[in-house]
C-alpha positions in Angstrom: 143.7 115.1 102.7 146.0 113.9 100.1 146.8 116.3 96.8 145.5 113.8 94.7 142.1 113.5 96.6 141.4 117.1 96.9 141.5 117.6 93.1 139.6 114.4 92.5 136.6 115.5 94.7 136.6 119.2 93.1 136.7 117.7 89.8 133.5 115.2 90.4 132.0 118.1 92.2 132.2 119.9 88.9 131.0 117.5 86.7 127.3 118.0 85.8 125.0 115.4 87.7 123.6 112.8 85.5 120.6 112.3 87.6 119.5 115.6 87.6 116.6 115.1 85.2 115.0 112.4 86.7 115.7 114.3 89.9 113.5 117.1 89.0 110.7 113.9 87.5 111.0 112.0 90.9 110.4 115.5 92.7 107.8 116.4 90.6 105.9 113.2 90.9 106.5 112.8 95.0 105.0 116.3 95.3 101.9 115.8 92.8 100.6 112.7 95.1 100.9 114.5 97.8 103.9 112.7 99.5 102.2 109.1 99.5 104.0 107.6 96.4 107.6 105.5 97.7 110.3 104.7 95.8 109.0 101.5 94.2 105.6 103.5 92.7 108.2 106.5 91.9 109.9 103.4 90.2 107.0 102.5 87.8 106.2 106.4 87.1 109.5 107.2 86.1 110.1 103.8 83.7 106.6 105.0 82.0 108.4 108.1 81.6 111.3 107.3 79.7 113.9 106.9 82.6 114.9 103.7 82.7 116.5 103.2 85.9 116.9 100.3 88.6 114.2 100.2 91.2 116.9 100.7 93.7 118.7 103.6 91.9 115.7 105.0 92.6 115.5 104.8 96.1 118.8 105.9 97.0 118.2 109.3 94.5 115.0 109.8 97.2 116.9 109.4 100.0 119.8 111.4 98.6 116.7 114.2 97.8 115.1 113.3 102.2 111.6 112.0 99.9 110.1 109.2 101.9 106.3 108.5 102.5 104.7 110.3 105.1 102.9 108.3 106.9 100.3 109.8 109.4 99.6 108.1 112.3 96.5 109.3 115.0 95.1 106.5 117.3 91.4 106.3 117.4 89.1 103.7 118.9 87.8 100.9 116.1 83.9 101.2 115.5 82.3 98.1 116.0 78.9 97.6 114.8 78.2 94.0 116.0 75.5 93.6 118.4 75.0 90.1 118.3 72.6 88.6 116.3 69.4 90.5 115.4 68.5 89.1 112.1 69.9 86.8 109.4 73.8 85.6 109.1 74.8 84.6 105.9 77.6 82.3 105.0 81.5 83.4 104.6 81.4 82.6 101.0 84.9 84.0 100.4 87.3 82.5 103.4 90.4 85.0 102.8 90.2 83.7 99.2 90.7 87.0 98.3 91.8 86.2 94.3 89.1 87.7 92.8 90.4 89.1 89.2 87.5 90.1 87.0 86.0 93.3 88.3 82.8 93.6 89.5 82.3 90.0 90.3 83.2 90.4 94.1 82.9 93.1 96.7 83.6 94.2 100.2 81.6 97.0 102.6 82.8 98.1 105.8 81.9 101.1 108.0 84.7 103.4 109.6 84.7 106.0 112.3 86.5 109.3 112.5 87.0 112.0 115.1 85.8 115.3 114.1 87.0 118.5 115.6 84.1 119.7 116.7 83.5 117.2 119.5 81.6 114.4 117.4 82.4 111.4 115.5 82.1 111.0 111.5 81.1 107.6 110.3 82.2 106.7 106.5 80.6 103.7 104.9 82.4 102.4 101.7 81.7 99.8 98.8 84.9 98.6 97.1 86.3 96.0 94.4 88.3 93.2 95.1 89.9 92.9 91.7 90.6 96.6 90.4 90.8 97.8 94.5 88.2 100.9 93.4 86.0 102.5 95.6 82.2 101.9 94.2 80.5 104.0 96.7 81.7 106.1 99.6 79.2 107.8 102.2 79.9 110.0 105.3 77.4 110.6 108.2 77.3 112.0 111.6 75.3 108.3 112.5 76.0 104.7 111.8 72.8 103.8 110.8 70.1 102.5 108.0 70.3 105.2 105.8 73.8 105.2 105.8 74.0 101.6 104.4 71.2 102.6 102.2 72.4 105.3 100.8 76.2 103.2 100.1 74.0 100.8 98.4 72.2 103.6 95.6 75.7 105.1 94.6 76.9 101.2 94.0 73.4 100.8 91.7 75.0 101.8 88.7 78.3 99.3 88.8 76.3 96.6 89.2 76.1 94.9 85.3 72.9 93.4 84.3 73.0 89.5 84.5 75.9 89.6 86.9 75.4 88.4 90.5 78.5 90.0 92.5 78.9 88.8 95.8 79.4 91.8 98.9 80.9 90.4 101.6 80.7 92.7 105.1 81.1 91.6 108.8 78.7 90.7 110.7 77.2 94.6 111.7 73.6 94.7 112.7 73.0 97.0 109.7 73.7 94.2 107.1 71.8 91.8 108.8 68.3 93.7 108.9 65.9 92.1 106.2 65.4 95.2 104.3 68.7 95.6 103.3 69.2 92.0 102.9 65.9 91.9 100.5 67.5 95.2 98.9 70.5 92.9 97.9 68.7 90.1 96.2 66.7 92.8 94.4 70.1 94.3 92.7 70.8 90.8 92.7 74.0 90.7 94.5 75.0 87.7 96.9 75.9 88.5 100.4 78.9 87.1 102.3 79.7 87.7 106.3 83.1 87.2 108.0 83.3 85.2 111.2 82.2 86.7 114.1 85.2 89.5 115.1 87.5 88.5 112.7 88.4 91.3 110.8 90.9 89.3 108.9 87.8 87.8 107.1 87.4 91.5 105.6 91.0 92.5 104.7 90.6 94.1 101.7 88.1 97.1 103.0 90.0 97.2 106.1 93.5 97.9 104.2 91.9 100.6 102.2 90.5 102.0 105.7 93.9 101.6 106.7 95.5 103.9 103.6 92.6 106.3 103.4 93.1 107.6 107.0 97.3 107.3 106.8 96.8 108.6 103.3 94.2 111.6 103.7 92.5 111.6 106.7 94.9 112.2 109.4 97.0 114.5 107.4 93.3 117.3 108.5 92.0 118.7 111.3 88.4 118.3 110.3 85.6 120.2 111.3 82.0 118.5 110.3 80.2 116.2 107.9 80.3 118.7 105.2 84.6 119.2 105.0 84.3 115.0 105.6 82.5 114.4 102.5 84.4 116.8 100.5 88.2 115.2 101.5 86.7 112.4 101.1 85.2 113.0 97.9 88.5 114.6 96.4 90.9 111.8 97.7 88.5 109.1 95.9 88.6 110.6 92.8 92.4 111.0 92.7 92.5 106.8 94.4 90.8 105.7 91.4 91.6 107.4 88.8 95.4 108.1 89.7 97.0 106.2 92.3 98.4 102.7 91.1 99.2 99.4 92.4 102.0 96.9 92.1 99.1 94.5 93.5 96.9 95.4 90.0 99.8 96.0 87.7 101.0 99.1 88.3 97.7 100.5 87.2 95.5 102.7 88.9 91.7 101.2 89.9 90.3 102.7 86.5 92.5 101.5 84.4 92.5 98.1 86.2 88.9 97.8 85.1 89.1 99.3 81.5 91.9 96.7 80.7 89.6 93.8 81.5 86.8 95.1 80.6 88.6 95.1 76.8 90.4 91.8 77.4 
């Protein structure tokens, strides 16, 4: 190594590093979510912040630092509740039109399956907003049936804003074509929309958030039972709509999604 070189390189190595603030900000910020924010969320934190840096200066301080998502991935079988059909389809009113921007004008349902460690399956059942991306209602059960659905629809009762008519659009799961729930839906007075039969691209929206809860929360726990199911689930909900933003609403997090249009 040249003379010149040598000295060079002790003298940088010297020289206070100008990134160290928003160092100890991006480190702060990665560990506070829990290792799900990348750089492009650590991005729009840090701007908010005060450190106005390029969206790729960012992501070569995280690699520099080894921060990158961590993605968990566990294969389980898809739960399917389709078993032909045993009551009333109703019409895809949406058609992957999925532009919905005023809250609580359109929603989607879906039900999930999880493996629990001791021996049995968990089943979580969620209501969600197309526009703000919140979760409206969220409901874990050992069983995939009636009550679970019912029970999604009470905790949605209070979103629902008098003289709206929302439409919820599902698949076509025997549990959302029984008449009682159907009737139960033009009481609250929403609209009901299926997907084609099997096509889960029809639901995309509820099946994405399926996608992060589990890559997000979910597989990151060996979980027992029902009871530790309801409380992850209930914890990582809270923090989803309250705190975790989304280049796809703004950069805001679900509550804040709906508070700004609720005010615009």
């Amino acid at each position: 190594m040249a003379r010149s070189t040598y000295y060079d390189r002790l003298k940088r190595n010297l020289k206070p590093d100008k990134y160290a603030k928003v160092k100890v900000f991006i480190r702060k910020e990665y560990l506070k979510t829990g290792s799900r924010y990348g750089y492009r969320r650590i991005h729009k934190k840090a701007v908010e912040a005060g450190f106005n840096y390029a969206e790729e200066t960012i992501r070569k301080i995280m690699t520099a630092m080894g921060l990158k998502v961590t993605l968990f991935s566990k294969h389980t079988s898809k739960y399917s509740s389709y078993k032909g059909s045993v009551g009333k389809i109703a019409p895809n009113l949406l058609k992957q039109r999925f532009n919905a921007t005023k809250p609580l004008t359109v929603m989607h349902t879906d039900v999930t399956q999880v493996p629990l460690y001791n021996g049995k399956w968990g089943y979580i059942s969620v209501i969600i907003d197309e526009a703000s991306k919140e979760v409206l209602s969220a409901v874990a059960s050992y069983s995939p049936n009636k009550k679970l659905i019912t029970d999604t629809l009470d905790q949605v009762q209070n979103h629902i804003i008098r003289g709206f008519h929302p439409i919820l659009h599902s698949d076509q799961g025997w549990q959302y074509q029984l008449p009682s729930y159907q009737a139960r839906l033009k009481h609250m007075g929403i609209t009901q929309s299926m997907s084609r039969k099997g096509n889960c691209h029809d639901n995309a929206p509820v099946e994405s958030f399926f996608s992060l809860l589990k890559r997000e929360c979910l597989n990151k726990y060996k979980i027992e039972n029902i009871t530790e199911l309801n409380g992850i689930l209930k914890s990582y909900i809270a923090w989803f709509n309250k705190d975790r933003i989304s280049m796809k609403t703004k950069g805001l997090s679900p509550i804040n999604y709906r508070n700004q249009a609720s005010v615009a």
